[in-house]
C-alpha positions in Angstrom: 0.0 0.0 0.0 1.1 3.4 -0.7 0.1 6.8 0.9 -3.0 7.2 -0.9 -4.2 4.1 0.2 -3.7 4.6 3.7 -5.0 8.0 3.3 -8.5 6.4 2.2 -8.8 3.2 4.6 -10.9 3.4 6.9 -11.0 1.9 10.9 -12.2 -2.0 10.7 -15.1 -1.0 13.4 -16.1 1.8 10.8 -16.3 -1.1 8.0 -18.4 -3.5 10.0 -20.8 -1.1 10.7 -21.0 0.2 7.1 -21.6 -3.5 6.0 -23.4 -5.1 9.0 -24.8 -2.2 10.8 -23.7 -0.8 14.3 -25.4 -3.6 16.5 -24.3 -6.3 14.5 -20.9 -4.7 14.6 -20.8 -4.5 17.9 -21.4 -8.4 18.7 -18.7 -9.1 16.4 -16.0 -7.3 17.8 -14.7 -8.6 21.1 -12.9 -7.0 23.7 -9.4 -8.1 23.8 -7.5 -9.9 26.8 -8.6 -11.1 29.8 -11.9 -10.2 31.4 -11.1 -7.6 34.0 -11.5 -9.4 37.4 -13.8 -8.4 40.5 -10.6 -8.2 42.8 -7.1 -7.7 40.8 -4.1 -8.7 41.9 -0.8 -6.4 43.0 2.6 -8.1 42.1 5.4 -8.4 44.7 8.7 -8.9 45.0 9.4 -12.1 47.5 12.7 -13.4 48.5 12.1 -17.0 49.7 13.8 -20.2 50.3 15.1 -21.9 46.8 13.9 -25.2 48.4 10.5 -23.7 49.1 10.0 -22.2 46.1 10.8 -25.8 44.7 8.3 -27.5 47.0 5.9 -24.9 45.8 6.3 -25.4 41.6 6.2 -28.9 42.3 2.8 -29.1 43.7 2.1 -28.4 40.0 -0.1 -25.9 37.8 -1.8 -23.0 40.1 1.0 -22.8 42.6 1.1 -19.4 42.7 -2.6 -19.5 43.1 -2.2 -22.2 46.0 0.5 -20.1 47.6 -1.7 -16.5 47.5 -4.7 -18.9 49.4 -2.3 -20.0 52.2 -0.9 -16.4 52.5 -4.4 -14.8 52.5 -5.3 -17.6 55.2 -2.9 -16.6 57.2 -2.4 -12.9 57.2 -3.4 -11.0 60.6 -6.7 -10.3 61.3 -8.3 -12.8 58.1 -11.6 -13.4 58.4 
């Protein structure tokens, strides 16, 4: 493509809805990523035992999930 090309494309929403109107449109593009969670997480910088950390990846897939339960579970003043 060259600049007069570009200079007439238009947005890809802007085509859908010129083709498929605006609802249609709508319900065909997705958001992208993740959906945004009801309680986000904050990341943290941990210095830990190597051998714990071991034990920890071996228990498999979701350890850090695991581990963020037990910590939660244990923190002062958890419900």
């Amino acid at each position: 493509w060259g600049p007069e090309e570009f200079a007439k494309a238009s947005p890809f929403p802007e085509v859908l809805a010129e083709r498929f109107g605006d609802k249609t449109a709508q319900e065909m593009i997705r958001p992208r990523g993740r959906p945004k969670a009801a309680q986000t997480k904050v990341p943290v910088s941990l210095r830990i035992d190597a051998d714990t950390l071991q034990a920890w990846k071996a228990t498999g897939k979701g350890w850090q999930t695991r581990m963020a339960r037990v910590l939660c579970e244990q923190a002062p003043g958890h419900r």
